[in-house]
C-alpha positions in Angstrom: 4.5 -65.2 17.6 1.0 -64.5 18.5 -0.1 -61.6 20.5 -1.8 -63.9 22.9 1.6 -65.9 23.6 4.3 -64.6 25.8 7.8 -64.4 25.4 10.3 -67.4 26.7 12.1 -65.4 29.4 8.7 -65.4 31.4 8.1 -68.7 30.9 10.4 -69.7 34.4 7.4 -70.7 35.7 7.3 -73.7 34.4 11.3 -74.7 35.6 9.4 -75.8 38.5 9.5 -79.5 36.8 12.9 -79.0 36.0 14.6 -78.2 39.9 14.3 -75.9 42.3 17.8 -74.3 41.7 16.8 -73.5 38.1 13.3 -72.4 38.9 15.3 -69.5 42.0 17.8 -68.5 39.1 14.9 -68.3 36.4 12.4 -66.5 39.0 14.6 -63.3 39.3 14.6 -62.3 35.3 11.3 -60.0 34.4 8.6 -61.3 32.3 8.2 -59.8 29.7 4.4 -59.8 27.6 4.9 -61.1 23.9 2.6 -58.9 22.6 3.8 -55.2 23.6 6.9 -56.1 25.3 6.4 -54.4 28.6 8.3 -56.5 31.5 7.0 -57.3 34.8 8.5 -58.3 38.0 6.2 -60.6 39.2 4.1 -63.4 37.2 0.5 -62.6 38.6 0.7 -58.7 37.2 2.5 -60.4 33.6 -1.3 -63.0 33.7 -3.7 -59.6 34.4 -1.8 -57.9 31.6 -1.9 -60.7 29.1 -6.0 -61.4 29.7 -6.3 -57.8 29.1 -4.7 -57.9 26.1 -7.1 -60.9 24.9 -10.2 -59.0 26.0 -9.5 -55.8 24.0 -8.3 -57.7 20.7 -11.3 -59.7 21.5 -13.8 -56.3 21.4 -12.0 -54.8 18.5 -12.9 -57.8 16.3 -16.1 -57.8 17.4 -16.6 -54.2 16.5 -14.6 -54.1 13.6 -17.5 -56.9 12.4 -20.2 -55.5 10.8 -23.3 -56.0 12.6 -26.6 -58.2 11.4 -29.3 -56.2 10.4 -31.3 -54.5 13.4 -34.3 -57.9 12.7 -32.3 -60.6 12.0 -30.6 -59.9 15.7 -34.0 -59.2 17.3 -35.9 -62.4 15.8 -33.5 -64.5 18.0 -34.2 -63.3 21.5 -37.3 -60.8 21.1 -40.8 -62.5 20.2 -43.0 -61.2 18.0 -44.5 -57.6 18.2 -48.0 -57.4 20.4 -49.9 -54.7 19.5 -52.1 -54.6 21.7 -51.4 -53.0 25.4 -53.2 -55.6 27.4 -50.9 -58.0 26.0 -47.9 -56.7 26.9 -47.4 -57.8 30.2 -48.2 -61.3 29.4 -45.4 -61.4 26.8 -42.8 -59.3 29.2 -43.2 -61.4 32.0 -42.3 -64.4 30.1 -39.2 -63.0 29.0 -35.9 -64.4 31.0 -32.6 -62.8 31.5 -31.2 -65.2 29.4 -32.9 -64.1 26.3 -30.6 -61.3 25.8 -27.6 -61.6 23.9 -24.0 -61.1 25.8 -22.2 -58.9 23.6 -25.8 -56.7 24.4 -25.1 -57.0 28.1 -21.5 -56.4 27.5 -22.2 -53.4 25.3 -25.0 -52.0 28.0 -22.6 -52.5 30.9 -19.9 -50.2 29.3 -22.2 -47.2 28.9 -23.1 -47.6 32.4 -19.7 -47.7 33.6 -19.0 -44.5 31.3 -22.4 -42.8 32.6 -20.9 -43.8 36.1 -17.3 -42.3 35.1 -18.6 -39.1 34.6 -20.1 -38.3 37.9 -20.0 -41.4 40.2 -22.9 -39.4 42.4 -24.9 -41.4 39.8 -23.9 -44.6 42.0 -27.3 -44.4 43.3 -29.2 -43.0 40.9 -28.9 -45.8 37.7 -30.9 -48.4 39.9 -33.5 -45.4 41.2 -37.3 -46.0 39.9 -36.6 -42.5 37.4 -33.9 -44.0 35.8 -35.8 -47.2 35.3 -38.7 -45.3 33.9 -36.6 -43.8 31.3 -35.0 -46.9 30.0 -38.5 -48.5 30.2 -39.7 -45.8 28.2 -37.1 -46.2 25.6 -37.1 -49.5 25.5 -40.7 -49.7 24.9 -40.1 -46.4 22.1 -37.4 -48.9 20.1 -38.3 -51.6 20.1 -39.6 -53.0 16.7 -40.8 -56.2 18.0 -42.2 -55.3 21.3 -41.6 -53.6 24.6 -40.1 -55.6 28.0 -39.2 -55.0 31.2 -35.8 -53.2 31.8 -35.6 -55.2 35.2 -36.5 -58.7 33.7 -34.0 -58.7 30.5 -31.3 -56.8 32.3 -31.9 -56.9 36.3 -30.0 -54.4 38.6 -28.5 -51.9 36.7 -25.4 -51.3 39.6 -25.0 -55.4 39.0 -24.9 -55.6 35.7 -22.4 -52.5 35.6 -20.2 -54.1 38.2 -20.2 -57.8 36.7 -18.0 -56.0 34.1 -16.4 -53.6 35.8 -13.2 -55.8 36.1 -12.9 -56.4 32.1 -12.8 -52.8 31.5 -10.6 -51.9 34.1 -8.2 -54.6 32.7 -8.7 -52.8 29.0 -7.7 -49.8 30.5 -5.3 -51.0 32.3 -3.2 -52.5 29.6 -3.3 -49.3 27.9 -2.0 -47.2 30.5 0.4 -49.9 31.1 1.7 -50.0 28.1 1.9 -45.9 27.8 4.0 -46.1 30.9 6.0 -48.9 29.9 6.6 -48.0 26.4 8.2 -44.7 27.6 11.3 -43.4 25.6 12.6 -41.1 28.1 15.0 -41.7 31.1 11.7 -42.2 34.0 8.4 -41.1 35.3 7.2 -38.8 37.5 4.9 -39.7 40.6 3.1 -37.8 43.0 1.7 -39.2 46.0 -0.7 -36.6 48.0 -3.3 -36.2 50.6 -6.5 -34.2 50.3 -8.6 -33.7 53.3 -12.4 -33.5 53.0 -13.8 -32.4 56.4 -12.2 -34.9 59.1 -11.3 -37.1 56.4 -8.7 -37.7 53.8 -7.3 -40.1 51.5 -3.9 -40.1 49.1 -4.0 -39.9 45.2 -1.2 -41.8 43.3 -0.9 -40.2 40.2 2.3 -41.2 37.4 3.4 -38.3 34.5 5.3 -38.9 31.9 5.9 -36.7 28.2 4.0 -38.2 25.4 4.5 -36.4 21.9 4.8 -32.5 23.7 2.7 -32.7 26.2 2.6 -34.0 29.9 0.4 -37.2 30.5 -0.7 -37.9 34.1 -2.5 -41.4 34.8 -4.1 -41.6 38.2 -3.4 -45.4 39.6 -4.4 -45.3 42.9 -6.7 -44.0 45.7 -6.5 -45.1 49.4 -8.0 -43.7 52.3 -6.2 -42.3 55.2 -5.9 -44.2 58.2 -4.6 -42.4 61.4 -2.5 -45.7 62.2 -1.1 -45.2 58.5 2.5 -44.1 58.8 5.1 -43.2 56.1 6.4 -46.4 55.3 2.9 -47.8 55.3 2.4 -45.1 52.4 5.7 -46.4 50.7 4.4 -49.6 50.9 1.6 -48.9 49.1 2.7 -46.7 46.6 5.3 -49.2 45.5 2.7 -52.3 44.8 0.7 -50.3 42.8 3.4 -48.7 40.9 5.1 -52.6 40.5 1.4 -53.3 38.2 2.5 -50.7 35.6 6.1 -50.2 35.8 9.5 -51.9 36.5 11.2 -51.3 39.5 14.4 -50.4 37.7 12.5 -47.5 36.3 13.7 -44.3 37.3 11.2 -42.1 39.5 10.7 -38.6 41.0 9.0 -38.5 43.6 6.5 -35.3 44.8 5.0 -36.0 48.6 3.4 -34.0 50.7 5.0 -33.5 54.5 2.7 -36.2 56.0 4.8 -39.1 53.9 8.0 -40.3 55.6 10.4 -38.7 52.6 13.7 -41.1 53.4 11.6 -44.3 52.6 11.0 -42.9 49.3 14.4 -41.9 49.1 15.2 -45.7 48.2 13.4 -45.7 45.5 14.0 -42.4 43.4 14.3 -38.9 44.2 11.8 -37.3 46.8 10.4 -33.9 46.0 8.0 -32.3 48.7 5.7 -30.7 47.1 6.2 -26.6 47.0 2.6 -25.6 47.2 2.5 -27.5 50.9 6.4 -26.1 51.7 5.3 -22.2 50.7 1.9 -22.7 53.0 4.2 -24.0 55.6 6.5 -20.9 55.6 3.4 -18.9 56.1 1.8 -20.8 58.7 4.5 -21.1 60.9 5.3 -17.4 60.9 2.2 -16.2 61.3 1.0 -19.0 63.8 -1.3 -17.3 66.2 0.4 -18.7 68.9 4.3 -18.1 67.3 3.1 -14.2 66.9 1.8 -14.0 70.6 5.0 -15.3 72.1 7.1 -12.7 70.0 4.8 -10.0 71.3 3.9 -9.1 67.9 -0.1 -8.7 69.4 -0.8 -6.0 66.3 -0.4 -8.7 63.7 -2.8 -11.0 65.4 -5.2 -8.4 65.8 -5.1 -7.2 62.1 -5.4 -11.3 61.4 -8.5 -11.2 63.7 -9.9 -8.3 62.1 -9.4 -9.4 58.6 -11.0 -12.6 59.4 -14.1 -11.6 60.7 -14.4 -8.6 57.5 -13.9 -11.7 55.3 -16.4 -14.3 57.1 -19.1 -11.4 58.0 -22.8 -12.7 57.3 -23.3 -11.1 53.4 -19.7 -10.7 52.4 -18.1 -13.5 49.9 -16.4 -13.5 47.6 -19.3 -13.4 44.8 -19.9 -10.0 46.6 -16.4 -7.9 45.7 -15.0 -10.8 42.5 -12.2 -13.1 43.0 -8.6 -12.1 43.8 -7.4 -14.3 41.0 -8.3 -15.7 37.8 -6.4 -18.7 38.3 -7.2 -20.6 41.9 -4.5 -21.8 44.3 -4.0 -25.9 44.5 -5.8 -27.7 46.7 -3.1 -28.3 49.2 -2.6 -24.4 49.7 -4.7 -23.3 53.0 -2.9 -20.0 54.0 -4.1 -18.1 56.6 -3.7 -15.1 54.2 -6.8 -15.3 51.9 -8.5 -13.2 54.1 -5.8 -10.8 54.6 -5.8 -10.9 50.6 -8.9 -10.3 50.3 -9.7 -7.5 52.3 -6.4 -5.6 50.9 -7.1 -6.1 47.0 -11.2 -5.1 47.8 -10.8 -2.6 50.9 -12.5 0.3 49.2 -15.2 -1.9 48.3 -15.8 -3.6 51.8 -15.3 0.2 53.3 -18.5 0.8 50.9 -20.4 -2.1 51.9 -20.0 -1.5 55.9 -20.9 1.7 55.7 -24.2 1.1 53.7 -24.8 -1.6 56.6 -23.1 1.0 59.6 -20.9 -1.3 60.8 -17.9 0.8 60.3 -16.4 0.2 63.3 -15.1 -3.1 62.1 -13.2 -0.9 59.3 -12.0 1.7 62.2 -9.7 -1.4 64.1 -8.2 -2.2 60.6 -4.4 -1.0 60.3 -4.7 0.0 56.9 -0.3 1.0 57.0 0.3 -3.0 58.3 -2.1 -4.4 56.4 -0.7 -3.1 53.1 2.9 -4.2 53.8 2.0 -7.7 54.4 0.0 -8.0 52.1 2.9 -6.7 49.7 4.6 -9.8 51.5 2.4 -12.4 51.0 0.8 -11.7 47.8 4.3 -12.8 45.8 3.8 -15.8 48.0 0.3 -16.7 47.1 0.9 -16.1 43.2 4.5 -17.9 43.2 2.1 -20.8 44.7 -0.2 -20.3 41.8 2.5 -20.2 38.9 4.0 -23.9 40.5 0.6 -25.6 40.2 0.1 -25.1 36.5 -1.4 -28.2 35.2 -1.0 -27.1 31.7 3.2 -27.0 30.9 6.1 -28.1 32.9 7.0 -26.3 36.8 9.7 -27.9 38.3 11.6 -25.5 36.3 10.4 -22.6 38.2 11.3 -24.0 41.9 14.6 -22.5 42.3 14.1 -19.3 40.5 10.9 -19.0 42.8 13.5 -19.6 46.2 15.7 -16.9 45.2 13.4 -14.4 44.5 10.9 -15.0 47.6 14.5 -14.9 49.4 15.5 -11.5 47.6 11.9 -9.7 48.9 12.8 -10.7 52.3 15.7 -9.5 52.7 14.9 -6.6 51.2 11.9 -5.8 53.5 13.8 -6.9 56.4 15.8 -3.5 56.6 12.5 -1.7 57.1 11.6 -0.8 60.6 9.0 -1.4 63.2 7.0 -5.2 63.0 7.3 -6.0 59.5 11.2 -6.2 59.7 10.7 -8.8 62.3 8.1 -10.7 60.5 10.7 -10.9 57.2 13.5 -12.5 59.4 11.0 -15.0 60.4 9.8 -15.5 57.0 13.5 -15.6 55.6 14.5 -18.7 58.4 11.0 -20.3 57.6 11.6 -20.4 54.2 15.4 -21.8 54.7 13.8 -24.4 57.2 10.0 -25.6 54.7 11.4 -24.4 50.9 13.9 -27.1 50.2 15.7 -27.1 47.0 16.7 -30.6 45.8 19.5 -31.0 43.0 16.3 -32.3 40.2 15.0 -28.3 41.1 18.9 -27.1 39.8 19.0 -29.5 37.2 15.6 -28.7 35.9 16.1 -25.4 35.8 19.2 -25.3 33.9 17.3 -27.5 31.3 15.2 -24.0 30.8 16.8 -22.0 27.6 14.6 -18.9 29.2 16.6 -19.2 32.5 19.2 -21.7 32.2 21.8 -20.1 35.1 20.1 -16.5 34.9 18.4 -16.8 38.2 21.4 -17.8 40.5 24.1 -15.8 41.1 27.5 -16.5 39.4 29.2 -18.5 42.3 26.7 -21.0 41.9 26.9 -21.9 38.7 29.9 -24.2 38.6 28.0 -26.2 41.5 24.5 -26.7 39.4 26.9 -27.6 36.1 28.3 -30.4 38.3 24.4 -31.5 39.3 23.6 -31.8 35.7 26.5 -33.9 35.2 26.3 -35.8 38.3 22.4 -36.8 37.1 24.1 -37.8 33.8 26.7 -40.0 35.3 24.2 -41.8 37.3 21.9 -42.8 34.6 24.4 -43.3 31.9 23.8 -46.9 32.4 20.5 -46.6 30.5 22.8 -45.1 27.6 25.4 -47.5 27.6 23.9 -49.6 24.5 23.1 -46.5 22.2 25.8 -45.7 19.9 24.9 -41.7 20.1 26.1 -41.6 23.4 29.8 -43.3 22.9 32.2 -40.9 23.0 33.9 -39.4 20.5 36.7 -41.5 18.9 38.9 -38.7 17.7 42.4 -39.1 18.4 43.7 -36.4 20.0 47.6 -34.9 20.1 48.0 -37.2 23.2 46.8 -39.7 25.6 46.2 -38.0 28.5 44.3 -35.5 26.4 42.2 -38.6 25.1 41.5 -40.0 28.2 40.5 -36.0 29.9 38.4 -35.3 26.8 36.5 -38.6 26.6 35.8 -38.2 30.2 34.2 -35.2 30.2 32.6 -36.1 26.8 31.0 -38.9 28.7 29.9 -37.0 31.7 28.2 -34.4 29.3 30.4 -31.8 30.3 31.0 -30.8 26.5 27.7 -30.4 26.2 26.1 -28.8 29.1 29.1 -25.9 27.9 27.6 -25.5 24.8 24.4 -25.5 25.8 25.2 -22.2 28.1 27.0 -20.4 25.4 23.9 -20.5 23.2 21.7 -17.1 23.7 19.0 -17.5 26.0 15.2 -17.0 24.5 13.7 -13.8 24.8 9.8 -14.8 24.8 8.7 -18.3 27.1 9.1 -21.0 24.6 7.5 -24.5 25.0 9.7 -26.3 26.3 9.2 -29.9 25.3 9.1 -28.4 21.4 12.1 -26.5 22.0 14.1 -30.2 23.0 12.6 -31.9 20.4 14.4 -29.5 17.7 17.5 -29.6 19.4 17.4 -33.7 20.2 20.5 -34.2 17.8 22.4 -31.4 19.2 22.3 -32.3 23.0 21.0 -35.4 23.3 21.8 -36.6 26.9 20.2 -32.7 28.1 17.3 -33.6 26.1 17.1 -37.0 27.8 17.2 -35.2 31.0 14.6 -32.3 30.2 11.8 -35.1 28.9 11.8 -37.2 31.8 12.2 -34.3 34.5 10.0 -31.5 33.2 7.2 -34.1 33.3 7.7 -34.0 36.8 5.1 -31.5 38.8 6.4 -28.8 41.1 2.8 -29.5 42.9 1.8 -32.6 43.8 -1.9 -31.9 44.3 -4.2 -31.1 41.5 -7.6 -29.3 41.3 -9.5 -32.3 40.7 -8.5 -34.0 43.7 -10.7 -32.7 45.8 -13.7 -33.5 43.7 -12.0 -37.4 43.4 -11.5 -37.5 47.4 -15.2 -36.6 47.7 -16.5 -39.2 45.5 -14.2 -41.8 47.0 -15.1 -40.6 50.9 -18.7 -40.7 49.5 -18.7 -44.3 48.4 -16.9 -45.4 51.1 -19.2 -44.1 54.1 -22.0 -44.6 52.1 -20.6 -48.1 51.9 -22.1 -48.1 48.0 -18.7 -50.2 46.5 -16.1 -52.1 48.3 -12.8 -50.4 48.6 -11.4 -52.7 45.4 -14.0 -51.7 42.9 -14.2 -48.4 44.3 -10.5 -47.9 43.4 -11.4 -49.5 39.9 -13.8 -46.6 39.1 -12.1 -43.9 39.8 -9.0 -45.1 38.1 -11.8 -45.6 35.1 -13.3 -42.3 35.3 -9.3 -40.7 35.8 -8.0 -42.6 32.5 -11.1 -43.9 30.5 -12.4 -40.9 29.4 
């Protein structure tokens, strides 16, 4: 079979000559592309895929040619050298677009669309008089048989980038399609966030997956907020672009912020909300200006007050005293408690600094006693916010371990006396109410050999044994046709033993048990080498720890923000339509 030619079971398509009863029973199998074997659930998305396929085989025989030497190529389209200045503008002007070769234009279009990629500010700059003047100039420098005009041979450099922009984003399409759909573990993860730039916002779709031993995030999708947008509207979305690289009956994780409408995604997969956006609501909501003035708690707004204006004083940033952290927060996290931070970790030297500029009395309303037990609240916050948003190994992990212990410090400050007491109890029912943990965070961090039930106390454990096994039964299915996961076929003294011991062979209950009784690691080990070794040994727990480590504990990440300002940028600037706009940032997210 040719790599061009798809497989029979998408070829339904044609049953429409044979009845309409065959062509309803034919339409509900996949189609499935002959040449990588990823399936599809409808035709169109199976026809995108397969011209993709064409136009990269095509390119990668064209490069793998070698090329005709640098004057045989130019004889056909350039004419001959002038030497003389005077000349040249006679024998530029007569030269037509057409007199360029196509695999030139084609070659030229991709480094534009790469220059693009890298900063898509440069939207307006490739067709400014500057940039024209440079590729004049080195057109004119190279060119053995004379110089031209850039404009004449090539025209608008935005149109010529554009004319092509749908052939790349097809070549990179089929590769990330195939990545996703050539995926040996269980699912994906997907996140599906907001990130507000001034009065606007718009959502990032992003998919993750394990590839060798490391996580792998593809960014599919950008779409602008509308206020008339509502959750299912998101689903909506989310779930046509996910059905152009994936099957449906592929099993997702889900990580939303609180604007989406969870329960529609519910249907689908799991729902996660994302932790950085459930921490920053637990602070907000306890110490919401308006929440502290109705529990009389007016000492707590006025140390917010002061800290405020210490923090946002003409002169004082935080170039001025250094950063509070090394690593920054994620985008989504916009606590009220950077200042208070702030002016806690750096109080001796802001105490300098307002006294060099005698505005001490600033320093004289600040309760230094509250200030330092709230901030010995909220900075375990802010850095358990920080440790969930690493980008660079797996976090879901770390949810539940982060619960108990921010649930621990409350309840330990909560016996104190005076406001912070009160503040804890409103901290400990905020965090009950925003700080959900779902059966994925139990699982996950059982699948940990660092923590594995450590974090939890004993009574618990039989119930997060039962998750993993639960999770197991339900995605057995996928296992059914692998002979590693048939239960054992040793007889046993009698039947009812048999049947008991098969069963909880089959629900991994065998093997979750041995997994416990193994030691636990001493140092942090990496995590997706670590299940690789032990693959053999427990293979349905490694099945389970490749497809839901891969899953963020955050679902915004710290390019977003610079993404959401390109995107808002194009779009007010109306510089691409919405269509080709999403085409170039899902080029500049997975090209390069």
């Amino acid at each position: 079979m040719e790599m061009g030619e798809p497989r029979k079971d998408w070829s339904g398509v044609e049953s429409d000559k044979e009845g309409a009863g065959k062509t309803a029973q034919v339409s509900c199998e996949p189609y499935t592309c002959g040449a990588c074997g990823i399936q599809f659930q409808f035709y169109n998305n199976l026809l995108e895929h397969m011209q993709s396929h064409a136009a990269d085989n095509e390119n990668n025989i064209a490069s793998n040619q070698p090329r005709s030497p640098l004057p045989v190529v130019e004889e056909k389209w350039k004419p001959q050298l002038q030497r003389n200045n005077a000349n040249h503008t006679s024998a530029s002007g007569s030269v037509g677009n057409s007199t360029i070769p196509e695999k030139e234009r084609q070659n030229i279009a991709e480094r534009l669309l790469r220059v693009m990629c890298t900063d898509l500010g440069v939207l307006s700059v490739v067709s400014g008089k500057e940039f024209i003047k440079l590729a004049q100039t080195l057109v004119d420098s190279g060119a053995r048989y004379g110089a031209f005009s850039v404009t004449e041979i090539l025209g608008n450099f935005n149109t010529l980038a554009l004319k092509h922009l749908p052939r790349m984003y097809n070549q990179v399409k089929v590769k990330v399609t195939c990545a996703l759909g050539s995926n040996a573990c269980l699912g994906i993860g997907v996140t599906c966030h907001s990130q507000s730039v001034g009065p606007d916002s718009c959502y990032i779709l992003t998919a993750y997956q394990v590839e060798g031993n490391h996580i792998k995030s593809y960014v599919l999708g950008i779409k602008g907020v509308d206020i008339r947008d509502n959750g299912d509207f998101i689903h909506h979305w989310v779930q046509n672009v996910l059905s152009e690289f994936v099957m449906s009956e592929i099993r997702t994780v889900y990580v939303t912020d609180c604007k989406v409408n969870s329960s529609a995604f519910s249907k689908a997969g799991m729902c996660l909300r994302c932790s950085a956006c459930a921490l920053n609501s637990v602070v907000q909501s306890v110490l919401n200006k308006r929440t502290l003035q109705a529990r009389n708690m007016h000492e707590v707004i006025e140390l917010l007050n002061v800290c405020e204006d210490l923090a946002g004083s003409t002169g004082l940033s935080k170039e001025t005293f250094g950063s509070l952290e090394e690593t920054s927060p994620p985008p989504c996290w916009n606590s009220v408690t950077d200042s208070l931070l702030l002016v806690h970790e750096r109080y001796e030297q802001i105490c300098e600094f307002y006294s060099r500029a005698k505005k001490m009395n600033l320093i004289q309303n600040l309760n230094k006693h509250l200030l330092s037990n709230l901030a010995a609240i909220l900075a375990p916050v802010k850095q358990a916010v920080i440790e969930l948003s690493n980008e660079s190994r797996p976090t879901l992990q770390l949810v539940l371990p982060t619960y108990v212990k921010l649930e621990k410090l409350f309840t330990s400050k909560a016996n104190d006396a005076g406001v912070v007491s009160k503040l804890c109890h409103l901290f400990l029912e905020a965090l009950k109410e925003n700080f959900k943990v779902h059966s994925a965070h139990k699982v996950a961090m059982i699948l940990d050999p660092q923590q594995k039930l450590r974090p939890v106390p004993p009574y618990q454990h039989e119930e997060i044994i039962g998750k993993v096994c639960e999770l197991i039964n339900e995605v057995k299915e996928s296992w059914a046709e692998e002979t590693e996961f048939e239960p054992s076929t040793k007889k046993p003294r009698a039947a009812g033993e048999a049947t008991a011991a098969q069963e909880e062979d089959w629900f991994g209950k065998n093997e979750v048990y041995d997994y416990l009784q193994e030691p636990l690691f001493q140092a942090t080990p990496d995590l997706f080498q670590y299940w690789s070794c032990v693959t053999q040994k427990h293979t349905k727990l490694a099945k389970l720890a490749f497809w839901l480590l891969a899953v963020p504990a955050v679902g915004a990440r710290s390019e977003c923000v610079n993404m959401c300002e390109q995107a808002l940028l194009i779009k007010r600037r109306r510089l691409l339509s919405p269509e080709d706009m999403n085409k170039l940032m899902f080029l500049k997210s997975n090209m390069l």
